[in-house]
N, CA and C atoms as a LAMMPS dump frame, in Angstrom:
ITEM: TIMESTEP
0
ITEM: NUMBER OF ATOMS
666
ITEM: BOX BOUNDS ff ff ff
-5.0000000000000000e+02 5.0000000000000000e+02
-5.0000000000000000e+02 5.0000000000000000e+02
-5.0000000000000000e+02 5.0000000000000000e+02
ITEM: ATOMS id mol type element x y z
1 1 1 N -186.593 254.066 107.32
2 1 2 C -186.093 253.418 106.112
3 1 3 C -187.265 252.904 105.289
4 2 1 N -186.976 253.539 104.044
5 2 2 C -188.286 252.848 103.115
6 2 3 C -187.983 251.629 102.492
7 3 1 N -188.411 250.42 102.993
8 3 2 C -188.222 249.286 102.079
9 3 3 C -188.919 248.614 100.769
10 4 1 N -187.591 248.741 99.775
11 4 2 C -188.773 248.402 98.236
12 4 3 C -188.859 247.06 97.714
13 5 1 N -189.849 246.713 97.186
14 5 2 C -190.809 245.137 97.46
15 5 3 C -190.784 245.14 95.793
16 6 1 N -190.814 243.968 95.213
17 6 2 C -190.909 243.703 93.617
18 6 3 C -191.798 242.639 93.764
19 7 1 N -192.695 243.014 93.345
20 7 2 C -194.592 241.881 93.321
21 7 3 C -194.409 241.224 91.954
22 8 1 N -194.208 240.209 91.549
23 8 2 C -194.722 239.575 90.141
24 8 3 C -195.937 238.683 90.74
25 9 1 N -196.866 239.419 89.626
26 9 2 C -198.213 238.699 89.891
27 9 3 C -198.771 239.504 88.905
28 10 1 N -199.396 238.198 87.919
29 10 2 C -200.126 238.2 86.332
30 10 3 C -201.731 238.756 86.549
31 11 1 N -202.123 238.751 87.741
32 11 2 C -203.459 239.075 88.264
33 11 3 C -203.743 240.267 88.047
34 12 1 N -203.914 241.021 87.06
35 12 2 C -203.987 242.454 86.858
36 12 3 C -204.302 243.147 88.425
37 13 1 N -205.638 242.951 88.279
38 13 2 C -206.483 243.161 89.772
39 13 3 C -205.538 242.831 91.052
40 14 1 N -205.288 241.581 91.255
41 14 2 C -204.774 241.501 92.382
42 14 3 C -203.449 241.726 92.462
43 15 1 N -203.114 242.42 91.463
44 15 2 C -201.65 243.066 91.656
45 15 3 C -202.018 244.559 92.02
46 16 1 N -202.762 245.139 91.436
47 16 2 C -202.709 246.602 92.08
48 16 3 C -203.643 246.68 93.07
49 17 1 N -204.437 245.4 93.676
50 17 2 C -204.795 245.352 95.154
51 17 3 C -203.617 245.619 95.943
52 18 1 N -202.981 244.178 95.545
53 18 2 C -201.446 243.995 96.933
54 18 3 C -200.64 245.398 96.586
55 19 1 N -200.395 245.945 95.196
56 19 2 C -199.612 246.884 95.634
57 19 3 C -200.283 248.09 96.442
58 20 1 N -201.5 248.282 96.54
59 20 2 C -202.005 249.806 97.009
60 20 3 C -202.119 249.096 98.638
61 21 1 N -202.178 248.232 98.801
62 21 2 C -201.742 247.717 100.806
63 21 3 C -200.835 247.931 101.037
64 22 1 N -199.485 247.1 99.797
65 22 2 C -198.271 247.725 100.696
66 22 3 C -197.83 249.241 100.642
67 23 1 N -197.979 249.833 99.624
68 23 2 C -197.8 251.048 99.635
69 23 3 C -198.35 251.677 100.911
70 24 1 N -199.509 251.443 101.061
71 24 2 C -200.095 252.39 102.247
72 24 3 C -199.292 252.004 103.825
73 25 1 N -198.874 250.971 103.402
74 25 2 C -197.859 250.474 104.615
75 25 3 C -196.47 251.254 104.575
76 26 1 N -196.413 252.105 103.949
77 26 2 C -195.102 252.566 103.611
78 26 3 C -193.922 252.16 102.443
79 27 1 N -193.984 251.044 101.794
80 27 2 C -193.24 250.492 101.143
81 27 3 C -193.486 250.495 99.708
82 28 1 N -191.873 250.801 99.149
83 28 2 C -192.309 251.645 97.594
84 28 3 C -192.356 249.792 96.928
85 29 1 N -193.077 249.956 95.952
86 29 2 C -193.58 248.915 95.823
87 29 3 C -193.536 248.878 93.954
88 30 1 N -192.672 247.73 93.316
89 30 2 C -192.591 247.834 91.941
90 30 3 C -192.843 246.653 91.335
91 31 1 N -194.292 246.514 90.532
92 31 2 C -195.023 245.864 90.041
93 31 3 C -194.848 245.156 88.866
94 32 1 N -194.749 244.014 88.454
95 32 2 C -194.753 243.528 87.414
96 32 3 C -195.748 242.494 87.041
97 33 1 N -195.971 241.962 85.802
98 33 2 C -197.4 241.182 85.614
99 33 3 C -196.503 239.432 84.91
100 34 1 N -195.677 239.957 85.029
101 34 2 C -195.003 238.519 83.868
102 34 3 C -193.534 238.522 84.256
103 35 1 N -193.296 237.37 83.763
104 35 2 C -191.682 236.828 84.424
105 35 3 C -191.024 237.589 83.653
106 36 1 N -190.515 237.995 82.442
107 36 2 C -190.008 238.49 81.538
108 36 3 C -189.396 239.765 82.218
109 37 1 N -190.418 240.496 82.172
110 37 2 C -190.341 242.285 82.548
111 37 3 C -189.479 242.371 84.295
112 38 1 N -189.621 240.643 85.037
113 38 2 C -189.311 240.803 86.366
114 38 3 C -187.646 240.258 85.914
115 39 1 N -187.725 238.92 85.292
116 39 2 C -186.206 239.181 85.199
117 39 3 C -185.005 240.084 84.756
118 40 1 N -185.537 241.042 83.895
119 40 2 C -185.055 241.996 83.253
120 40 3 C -184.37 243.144 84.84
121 41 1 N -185.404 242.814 85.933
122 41 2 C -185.014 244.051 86.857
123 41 3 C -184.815 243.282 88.189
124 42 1 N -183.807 241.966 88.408
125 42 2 C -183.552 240.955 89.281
126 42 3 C -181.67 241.785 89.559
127 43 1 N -180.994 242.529 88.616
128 43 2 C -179.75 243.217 88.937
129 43 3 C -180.045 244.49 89.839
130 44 1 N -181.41 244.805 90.169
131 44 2 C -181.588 245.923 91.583
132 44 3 C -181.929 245.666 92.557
133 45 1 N -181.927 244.431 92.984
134 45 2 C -181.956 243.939 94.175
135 45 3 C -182.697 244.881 95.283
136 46 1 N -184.191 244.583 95.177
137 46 2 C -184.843 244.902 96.307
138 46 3 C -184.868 244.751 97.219
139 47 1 N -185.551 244.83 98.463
140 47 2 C -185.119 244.351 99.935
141 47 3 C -186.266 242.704 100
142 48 1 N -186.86 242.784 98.869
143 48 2 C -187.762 241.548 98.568
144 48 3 C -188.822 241.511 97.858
145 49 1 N -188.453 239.925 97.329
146 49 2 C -189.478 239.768 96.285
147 49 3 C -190.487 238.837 96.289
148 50 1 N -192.339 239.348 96.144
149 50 2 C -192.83 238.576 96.298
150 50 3 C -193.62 238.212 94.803
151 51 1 N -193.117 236.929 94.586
152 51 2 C -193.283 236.081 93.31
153 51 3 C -194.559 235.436 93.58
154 52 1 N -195.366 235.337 92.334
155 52 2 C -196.614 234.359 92.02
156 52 3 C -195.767 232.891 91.252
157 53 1 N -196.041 232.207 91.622
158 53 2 C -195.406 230.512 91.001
159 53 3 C -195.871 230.785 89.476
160 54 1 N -196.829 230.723 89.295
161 54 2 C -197.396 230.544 87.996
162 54 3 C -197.684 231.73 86.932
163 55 1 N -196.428 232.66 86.369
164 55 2 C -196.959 233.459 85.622
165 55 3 C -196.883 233.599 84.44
166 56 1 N -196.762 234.274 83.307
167 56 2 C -196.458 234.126 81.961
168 56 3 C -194.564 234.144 81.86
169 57 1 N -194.102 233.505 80.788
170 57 2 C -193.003 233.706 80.157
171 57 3 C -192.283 233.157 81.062
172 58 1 N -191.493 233.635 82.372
173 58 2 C -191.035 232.835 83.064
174 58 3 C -191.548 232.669 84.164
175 59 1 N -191.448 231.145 84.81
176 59 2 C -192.29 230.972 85.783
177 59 3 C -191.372 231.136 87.227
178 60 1 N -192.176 231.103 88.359
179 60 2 C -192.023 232.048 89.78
180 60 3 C -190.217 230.668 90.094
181 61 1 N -190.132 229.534 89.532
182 61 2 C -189.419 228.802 89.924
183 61 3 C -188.25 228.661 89.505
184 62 1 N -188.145 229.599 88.558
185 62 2 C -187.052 229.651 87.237
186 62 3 C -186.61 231.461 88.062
187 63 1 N -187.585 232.217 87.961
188 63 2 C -186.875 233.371 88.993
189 63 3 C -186.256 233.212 89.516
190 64 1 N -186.576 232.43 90.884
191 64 2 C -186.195 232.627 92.363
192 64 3 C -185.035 231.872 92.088
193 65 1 N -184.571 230.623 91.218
194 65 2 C -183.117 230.393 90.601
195 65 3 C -182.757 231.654 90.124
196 66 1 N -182.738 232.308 90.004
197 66 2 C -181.868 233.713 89.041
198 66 3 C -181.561 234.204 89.841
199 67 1 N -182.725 234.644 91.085
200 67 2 C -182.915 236.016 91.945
201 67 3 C -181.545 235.04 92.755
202 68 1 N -181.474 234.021 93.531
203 68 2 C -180.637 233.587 94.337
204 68 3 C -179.219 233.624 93.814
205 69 1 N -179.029 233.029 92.425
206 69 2 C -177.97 233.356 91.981
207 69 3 C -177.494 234.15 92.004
208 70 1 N -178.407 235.639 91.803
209 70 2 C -177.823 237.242 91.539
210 70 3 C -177.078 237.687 93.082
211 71 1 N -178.113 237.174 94.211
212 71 2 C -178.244 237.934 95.47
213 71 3 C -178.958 236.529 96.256
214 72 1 N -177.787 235.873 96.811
215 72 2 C -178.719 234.688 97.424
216 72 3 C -179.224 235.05 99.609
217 73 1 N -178.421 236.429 99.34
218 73 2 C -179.166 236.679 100.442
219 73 3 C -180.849 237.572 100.655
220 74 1 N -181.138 237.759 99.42
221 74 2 C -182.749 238.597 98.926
222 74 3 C -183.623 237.811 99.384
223 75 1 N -184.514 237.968 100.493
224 75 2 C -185.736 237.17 100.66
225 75 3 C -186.992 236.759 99.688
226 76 1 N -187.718 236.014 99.569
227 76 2 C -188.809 235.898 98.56
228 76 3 C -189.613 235.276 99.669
229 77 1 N -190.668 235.842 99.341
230 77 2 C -192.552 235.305 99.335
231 77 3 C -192.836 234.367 98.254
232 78 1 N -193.277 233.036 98.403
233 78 2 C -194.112 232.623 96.955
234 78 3 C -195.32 232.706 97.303
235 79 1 N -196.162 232.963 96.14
236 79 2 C -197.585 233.116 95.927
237 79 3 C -198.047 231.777 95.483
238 80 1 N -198.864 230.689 95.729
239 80 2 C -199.591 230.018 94.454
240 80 3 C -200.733 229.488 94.951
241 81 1 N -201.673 229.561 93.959
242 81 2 C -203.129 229.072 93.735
243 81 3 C -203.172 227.814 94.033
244 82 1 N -202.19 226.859 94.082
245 82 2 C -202.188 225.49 94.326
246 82 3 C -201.665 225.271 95.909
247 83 1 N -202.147 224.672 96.679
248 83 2 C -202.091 224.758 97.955
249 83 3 C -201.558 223.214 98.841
250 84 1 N -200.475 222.741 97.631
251 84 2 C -200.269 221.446 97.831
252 84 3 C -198.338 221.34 98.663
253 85 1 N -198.287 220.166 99.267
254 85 2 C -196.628 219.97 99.657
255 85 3 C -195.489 220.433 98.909
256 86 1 N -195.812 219.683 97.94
257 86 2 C -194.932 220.268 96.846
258 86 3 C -194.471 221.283 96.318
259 87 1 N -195.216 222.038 96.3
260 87 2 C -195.208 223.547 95.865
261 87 3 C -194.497 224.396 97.28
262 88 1 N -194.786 223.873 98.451
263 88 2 C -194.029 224.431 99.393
264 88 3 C -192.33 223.889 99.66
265 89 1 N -192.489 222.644 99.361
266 89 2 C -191.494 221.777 99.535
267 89 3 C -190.272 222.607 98.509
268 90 1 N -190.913 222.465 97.156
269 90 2 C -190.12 223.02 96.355
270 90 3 C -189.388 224.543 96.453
271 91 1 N -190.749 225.686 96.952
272 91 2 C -190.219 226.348 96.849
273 91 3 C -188.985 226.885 97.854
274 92 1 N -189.264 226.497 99.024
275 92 2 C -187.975 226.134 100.287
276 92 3 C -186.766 225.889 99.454
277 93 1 N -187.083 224.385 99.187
278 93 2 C -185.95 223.995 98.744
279 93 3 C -184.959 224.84 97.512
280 94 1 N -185.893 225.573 96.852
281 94 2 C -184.888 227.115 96.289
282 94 3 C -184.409 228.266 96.464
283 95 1 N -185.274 228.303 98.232
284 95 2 C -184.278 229.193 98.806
285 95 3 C -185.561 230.585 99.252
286 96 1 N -186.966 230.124 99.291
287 96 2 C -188.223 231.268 99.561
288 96 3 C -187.795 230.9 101.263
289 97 1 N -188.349 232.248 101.614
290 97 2 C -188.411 232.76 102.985
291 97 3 C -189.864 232.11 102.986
292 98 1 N -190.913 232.106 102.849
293 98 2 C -191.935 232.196 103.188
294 98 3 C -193.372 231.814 101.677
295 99 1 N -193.976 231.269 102.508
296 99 2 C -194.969 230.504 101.38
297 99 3 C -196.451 231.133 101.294
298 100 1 N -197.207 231.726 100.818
299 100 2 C -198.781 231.764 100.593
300 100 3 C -199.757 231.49 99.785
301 101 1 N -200.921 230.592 99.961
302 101 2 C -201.567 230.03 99.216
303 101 3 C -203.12 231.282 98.923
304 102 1 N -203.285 231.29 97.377
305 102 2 C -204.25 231.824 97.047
306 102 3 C -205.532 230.651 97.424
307 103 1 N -206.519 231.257 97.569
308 103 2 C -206.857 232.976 98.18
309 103 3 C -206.74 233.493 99.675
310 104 1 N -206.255 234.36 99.273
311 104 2 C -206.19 234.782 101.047
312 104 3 C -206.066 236.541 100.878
313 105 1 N -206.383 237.213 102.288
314 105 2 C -206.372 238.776 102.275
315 105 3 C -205.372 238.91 102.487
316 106 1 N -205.727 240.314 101.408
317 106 2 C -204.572 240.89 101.159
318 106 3 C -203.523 241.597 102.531
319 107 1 N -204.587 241.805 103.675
320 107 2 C -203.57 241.996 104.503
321 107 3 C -203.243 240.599 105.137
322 108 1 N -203.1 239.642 105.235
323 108 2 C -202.332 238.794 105.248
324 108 3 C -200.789 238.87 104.969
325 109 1 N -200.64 238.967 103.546
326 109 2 C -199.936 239.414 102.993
327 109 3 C -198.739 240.218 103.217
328 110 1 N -199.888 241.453 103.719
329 110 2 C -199.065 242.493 104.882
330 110 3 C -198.128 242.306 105.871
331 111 1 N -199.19 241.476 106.911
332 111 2 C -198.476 241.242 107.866
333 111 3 C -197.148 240.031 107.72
334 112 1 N -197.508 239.591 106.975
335 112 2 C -196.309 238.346 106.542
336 112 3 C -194.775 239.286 105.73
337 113 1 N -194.922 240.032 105.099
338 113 2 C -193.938 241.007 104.616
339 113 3 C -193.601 241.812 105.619
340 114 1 N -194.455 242.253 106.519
341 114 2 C -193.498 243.109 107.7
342 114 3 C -192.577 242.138 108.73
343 115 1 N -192.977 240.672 109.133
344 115 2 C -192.618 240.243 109.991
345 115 3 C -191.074 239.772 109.103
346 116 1 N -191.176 239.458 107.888
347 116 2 C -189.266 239.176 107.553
348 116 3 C -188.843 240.013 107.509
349 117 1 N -189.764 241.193 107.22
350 117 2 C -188.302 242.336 107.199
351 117 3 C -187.805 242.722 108.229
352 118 1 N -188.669 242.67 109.518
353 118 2 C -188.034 242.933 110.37
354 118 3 C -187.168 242.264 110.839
355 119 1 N -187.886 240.972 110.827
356 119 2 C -186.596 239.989 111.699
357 119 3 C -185.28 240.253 110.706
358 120 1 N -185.388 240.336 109.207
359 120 2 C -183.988 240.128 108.163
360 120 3 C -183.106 241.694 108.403
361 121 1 N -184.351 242.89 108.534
362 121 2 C -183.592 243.558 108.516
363 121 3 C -183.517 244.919 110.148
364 122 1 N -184.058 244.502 110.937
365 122 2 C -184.077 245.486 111.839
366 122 3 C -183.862 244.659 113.212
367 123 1 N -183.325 243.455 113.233
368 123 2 C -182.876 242.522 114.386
369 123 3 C -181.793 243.701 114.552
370 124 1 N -181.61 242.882 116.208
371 124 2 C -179.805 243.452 116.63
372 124 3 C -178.856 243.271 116.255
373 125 1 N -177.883 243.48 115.154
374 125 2 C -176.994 242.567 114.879
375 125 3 C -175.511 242.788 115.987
376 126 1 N -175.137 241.176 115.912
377 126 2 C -174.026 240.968 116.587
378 126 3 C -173.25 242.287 116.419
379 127 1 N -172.133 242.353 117.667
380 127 2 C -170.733 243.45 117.256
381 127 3 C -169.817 242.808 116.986
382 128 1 N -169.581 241.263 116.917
383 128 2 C -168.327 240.798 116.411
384 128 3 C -168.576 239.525 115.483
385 129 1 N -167.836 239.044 114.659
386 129 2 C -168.014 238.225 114.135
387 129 3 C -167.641 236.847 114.928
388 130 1 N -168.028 235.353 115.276
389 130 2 C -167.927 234.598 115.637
390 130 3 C -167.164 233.784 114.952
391 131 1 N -166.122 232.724 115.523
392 131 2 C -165.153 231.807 114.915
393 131 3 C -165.869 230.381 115.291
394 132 1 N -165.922 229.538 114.222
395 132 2 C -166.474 228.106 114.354
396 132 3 C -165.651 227.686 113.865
397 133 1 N -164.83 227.139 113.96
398 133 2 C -163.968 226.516 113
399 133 3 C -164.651 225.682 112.326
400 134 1 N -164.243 225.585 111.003
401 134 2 C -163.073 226.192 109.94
402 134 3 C -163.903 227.672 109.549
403 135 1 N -164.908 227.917 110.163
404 135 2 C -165.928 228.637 109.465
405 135 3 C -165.612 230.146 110.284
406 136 1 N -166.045 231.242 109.412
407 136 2 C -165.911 232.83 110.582
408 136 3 C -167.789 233.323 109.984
409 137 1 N -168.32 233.797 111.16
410 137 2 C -169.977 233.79 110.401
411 137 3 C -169.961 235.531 111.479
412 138 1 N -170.267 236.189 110.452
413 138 2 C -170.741 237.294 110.97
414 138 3 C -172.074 237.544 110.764
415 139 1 N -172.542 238.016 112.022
416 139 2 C -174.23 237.957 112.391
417 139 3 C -174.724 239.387 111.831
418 140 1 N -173.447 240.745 111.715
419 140 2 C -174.265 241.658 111.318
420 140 3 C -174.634 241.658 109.927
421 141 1 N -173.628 240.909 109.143
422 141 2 C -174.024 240.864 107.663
423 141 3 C -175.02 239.799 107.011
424 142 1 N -174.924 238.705 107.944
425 142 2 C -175.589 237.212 108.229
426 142 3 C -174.736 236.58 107.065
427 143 1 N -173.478 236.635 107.189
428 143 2 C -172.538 235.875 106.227
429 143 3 C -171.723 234.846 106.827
430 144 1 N -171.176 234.056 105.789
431 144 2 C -170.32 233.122 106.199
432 144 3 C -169.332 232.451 105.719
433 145 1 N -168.228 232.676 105.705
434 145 2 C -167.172 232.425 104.977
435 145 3 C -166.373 231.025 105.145
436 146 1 N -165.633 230.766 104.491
437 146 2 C -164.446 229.629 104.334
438 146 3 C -163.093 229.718 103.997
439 147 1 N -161.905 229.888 104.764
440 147 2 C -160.456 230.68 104.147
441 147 3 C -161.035 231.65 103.363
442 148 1 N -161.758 232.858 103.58
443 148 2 C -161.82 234.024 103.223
444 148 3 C -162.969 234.218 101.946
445 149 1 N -163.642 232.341 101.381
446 149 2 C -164.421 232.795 100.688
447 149 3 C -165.8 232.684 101.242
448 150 1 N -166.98 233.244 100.779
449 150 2 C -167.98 233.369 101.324
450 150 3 C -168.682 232.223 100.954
451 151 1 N -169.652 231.575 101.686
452 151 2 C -170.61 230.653 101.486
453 151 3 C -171.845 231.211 101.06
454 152 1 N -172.379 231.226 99.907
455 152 2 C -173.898 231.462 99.498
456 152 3 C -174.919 230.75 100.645
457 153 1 N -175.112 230.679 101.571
458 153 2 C -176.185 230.355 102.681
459 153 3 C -177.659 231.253 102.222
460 154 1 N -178.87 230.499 101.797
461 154 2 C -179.968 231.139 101.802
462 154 3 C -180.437 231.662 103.326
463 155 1 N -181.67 232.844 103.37
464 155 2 C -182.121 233.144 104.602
465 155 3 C -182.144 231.863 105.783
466 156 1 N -182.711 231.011 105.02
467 156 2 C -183.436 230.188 106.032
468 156 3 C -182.323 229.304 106.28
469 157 1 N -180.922 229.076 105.65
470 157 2 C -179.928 228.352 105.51
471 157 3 C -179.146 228.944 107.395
472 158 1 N -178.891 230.126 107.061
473 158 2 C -178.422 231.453 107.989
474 158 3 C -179.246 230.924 109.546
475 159 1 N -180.885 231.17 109.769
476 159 2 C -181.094 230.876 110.395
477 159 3 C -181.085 229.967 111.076
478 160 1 N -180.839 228.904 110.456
479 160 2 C -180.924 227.307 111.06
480 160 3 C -179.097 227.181 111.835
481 161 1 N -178.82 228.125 110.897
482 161 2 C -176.919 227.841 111.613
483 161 3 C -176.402 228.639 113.279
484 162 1 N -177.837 230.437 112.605
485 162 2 C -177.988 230.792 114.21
486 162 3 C -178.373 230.087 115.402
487 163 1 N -179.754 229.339 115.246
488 163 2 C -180.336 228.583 116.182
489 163 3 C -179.098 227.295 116.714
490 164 1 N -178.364 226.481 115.728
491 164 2 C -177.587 225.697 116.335
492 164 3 C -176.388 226.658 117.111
493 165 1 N -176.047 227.737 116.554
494 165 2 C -174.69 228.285 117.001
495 165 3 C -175.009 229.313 118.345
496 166 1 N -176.409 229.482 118.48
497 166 2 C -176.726 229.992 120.075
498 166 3 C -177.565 228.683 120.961
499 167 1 N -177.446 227.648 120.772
500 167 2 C -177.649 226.727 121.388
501 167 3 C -176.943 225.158 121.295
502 168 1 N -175.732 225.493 121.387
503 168 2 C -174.703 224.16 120.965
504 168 3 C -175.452 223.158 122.368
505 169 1 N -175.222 222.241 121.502
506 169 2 C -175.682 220.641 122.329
507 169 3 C -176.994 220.75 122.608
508 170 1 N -178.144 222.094 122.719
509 170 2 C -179.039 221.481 122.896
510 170 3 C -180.443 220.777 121.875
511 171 1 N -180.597 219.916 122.047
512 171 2 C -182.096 219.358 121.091
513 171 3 C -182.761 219.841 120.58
514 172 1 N -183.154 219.843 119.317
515 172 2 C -184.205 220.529 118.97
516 172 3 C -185.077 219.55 118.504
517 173 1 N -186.716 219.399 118.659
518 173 2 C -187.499 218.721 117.548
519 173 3 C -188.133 219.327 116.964
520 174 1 N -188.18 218.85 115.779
521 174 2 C -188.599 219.447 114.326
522 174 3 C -189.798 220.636 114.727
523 175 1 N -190.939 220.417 115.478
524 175 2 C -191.992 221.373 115.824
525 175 3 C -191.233 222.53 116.272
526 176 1 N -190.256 222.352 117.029
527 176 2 C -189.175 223.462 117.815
528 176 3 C -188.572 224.254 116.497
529 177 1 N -188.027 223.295 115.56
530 177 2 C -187.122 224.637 114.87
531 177 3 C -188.292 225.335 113.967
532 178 1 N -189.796 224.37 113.398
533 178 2 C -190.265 225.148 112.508
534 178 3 C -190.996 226.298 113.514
535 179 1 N -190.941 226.171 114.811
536 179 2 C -191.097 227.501 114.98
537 179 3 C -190.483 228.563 114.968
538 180 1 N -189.322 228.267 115.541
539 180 2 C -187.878 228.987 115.224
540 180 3 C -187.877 229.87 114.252
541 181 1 N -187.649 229.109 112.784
542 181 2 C -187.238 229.597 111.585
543 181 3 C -188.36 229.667 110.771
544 182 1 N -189.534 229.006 110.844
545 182 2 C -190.789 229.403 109.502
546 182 3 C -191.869 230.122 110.73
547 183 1 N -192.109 230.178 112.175
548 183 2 C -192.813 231.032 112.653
549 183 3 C -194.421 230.01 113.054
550 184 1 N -194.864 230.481 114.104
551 184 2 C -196.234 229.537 114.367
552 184 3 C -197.147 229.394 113.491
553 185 1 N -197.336 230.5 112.75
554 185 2 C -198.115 230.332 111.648
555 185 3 C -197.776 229.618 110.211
556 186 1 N -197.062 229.053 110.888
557 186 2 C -196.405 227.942 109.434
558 186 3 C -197.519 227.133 109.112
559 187 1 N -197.877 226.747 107.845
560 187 2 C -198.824 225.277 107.865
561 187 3 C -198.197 224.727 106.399
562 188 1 N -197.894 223.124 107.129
563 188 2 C -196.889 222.192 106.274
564 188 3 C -196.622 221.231 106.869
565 189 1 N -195.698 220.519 106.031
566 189 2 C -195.026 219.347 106.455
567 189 3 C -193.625 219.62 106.901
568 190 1 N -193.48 218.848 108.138
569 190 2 C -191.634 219.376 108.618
570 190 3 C -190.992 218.161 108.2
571 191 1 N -190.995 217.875 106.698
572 191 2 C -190.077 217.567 105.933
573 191 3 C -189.178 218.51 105.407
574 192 1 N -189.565 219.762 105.899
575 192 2 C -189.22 221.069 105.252
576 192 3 C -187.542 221.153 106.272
577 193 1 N -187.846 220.827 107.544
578 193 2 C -186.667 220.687 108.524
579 193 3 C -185.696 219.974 107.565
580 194 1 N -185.86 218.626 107.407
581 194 2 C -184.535 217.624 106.704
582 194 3 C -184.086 218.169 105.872
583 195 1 N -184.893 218.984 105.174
584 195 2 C -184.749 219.186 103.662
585 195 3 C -183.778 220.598 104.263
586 196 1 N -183.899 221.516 104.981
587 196 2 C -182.63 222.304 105.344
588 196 3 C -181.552 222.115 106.284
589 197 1 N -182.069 220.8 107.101
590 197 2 C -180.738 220.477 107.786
591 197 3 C -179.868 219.792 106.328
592 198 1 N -180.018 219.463 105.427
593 198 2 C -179.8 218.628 104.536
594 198 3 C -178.699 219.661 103.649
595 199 1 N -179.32 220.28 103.249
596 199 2 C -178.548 221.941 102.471
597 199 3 C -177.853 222.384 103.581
598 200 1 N -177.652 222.409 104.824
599 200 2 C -176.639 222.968 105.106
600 200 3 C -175.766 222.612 105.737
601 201 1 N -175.823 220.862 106.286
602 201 2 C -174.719 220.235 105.742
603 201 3 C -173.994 220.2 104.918
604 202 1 N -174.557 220.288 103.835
605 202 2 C -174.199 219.922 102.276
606 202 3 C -172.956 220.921 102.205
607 203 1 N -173.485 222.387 102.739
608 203 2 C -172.697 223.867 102.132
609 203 3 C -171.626 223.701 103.702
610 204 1 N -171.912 223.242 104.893
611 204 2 C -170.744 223.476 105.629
612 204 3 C -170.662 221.957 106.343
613 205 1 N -170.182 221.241 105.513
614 205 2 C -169.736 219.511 105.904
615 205 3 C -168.854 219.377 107.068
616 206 1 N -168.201 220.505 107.825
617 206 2 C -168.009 220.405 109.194
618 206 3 C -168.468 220.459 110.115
619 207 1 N -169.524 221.195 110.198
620 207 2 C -170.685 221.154 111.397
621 207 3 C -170.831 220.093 111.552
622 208 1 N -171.052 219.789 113.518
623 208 2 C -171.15 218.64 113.812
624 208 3 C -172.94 218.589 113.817
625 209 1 N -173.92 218.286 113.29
626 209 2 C -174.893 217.786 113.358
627 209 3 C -175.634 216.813 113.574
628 210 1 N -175.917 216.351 114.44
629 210 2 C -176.481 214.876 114.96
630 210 3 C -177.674 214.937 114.771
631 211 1 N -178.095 214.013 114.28
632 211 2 C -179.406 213.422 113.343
633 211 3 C -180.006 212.681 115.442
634 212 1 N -181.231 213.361 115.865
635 212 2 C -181.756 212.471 116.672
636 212 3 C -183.531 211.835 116.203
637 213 1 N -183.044 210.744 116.003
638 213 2 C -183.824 209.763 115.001
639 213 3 C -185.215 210.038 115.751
640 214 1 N -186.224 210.236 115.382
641 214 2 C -187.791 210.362 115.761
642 214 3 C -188.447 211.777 116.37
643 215 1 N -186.86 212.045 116.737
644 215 2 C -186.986 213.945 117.308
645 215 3 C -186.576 214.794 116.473
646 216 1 N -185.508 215.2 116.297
647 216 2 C -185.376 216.315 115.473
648 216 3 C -183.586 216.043 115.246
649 217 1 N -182.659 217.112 115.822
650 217 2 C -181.391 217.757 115.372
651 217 3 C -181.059 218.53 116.852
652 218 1 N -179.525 218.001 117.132
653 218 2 C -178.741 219.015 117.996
654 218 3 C -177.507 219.361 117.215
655 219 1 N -176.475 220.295 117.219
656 219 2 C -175.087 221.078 116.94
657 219 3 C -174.446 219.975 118.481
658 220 1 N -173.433 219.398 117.697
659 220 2 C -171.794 218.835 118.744
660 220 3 C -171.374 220.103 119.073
661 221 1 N -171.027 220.091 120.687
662 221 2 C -169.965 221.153 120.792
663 221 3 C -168.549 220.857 120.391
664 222 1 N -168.351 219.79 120.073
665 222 2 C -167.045 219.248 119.764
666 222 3 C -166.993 218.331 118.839
């Protein structure tokens, strides 16, 4: 399966760097230099998009609102030159799979785009769909519904509901899930945890979630 990647990045140069890596990695790869030309092509839904924060016309933060709206299950990469909390904080909190700070190699890059796709798209998926009440969450589509309508759950929304729903009652602390769901090579603040146990309360207010004060988060079995 060839998977196709949409790069916005204003970097002349370092756009047809990253694209001639991933290409050689196999992946058809469609380039843009400015927000404009990328929102225009956010209705073909790639298998992912990796956005620069800071580009002309529209910026990487005003996208990834569109891109989620269009397709809130589409993964994103953010790119930015600024290498601060915030910029990670934020972009989580709109729904990016995954964060990278300029400068860094380009195979970096690489390897960070093969490891979501695989996990997003070449995991095992379940053969049946699971009942939580009130909720029905099927693992092969990574969806999740409510009396028959679907819940917009971002990637990382999805994952955090797997980890509680294959480990009811047991503990997690915060170091535990950001390995879980952002991977060892995460570097940040696990304010990033609250901030998605937080959203997905919000989207499924029945989950029993217990807040364990100084540690982390367990799922009630009851």
């Amino acid at each position: 399966m060839t998977y196709s990647i949409f790069l916005v990045e204003d970097e002349q140069n370092l756009n047809d760097l990253l694209t001639k890596y991933l290409e050689k990695e196999g992946y058809s790869v469609t380039a843009f230099t400015d927000g404009e030309s990328a929102r225009a092509a956010i209705d073909r839904t790639p298998h992912l998009w990796v956005l620069d924060i800071m580009v002309p016309g529209v910026d990487g933060y005003q996208l990834i609102k569109e891109i989620k709206a269009a397709s809130p299950d589409t993964p994103v990469i953010f790119i930015s030159a600024r290498d601060t909390d915030i910029d990670r904080v934020l972009g989580l909190e709109l729904g990016s799979d995954d964060y990278i700070s300029k400068p860094f190699l380009p195979r970096e890059l690489v390897i960070r785009v093969q490891k979501l796709l695989t996990r997003l798209y070449e995991s095992a998926p379940a053969k049946n769909t699971v009942t939580l009440p009130p909720y029905t969450i099927d693992e092969s589509i990574r969806s999740v519904s409510l009396d028959g309508q679907n819940l917009n759950l971002t990637s990382k929304e999805f994952d955090l509901l797997l980890l509680f729903l294959h480990n009811k009652g047991q503990a997690f602390s915060r170091e535990q899930m950001i390995e879980h769901i952002w991977g060892s090579d995460y570097f940040g603040t696990d304010r990033v945890v609250d901030d998605l146990v937080r959203r997905l309360r919000k989207k499924m207010p029945d989950l029993k979630i217990e807040t364990i004060y100084g540690y982390g988060y367990r799922m009630l079995t009851a």
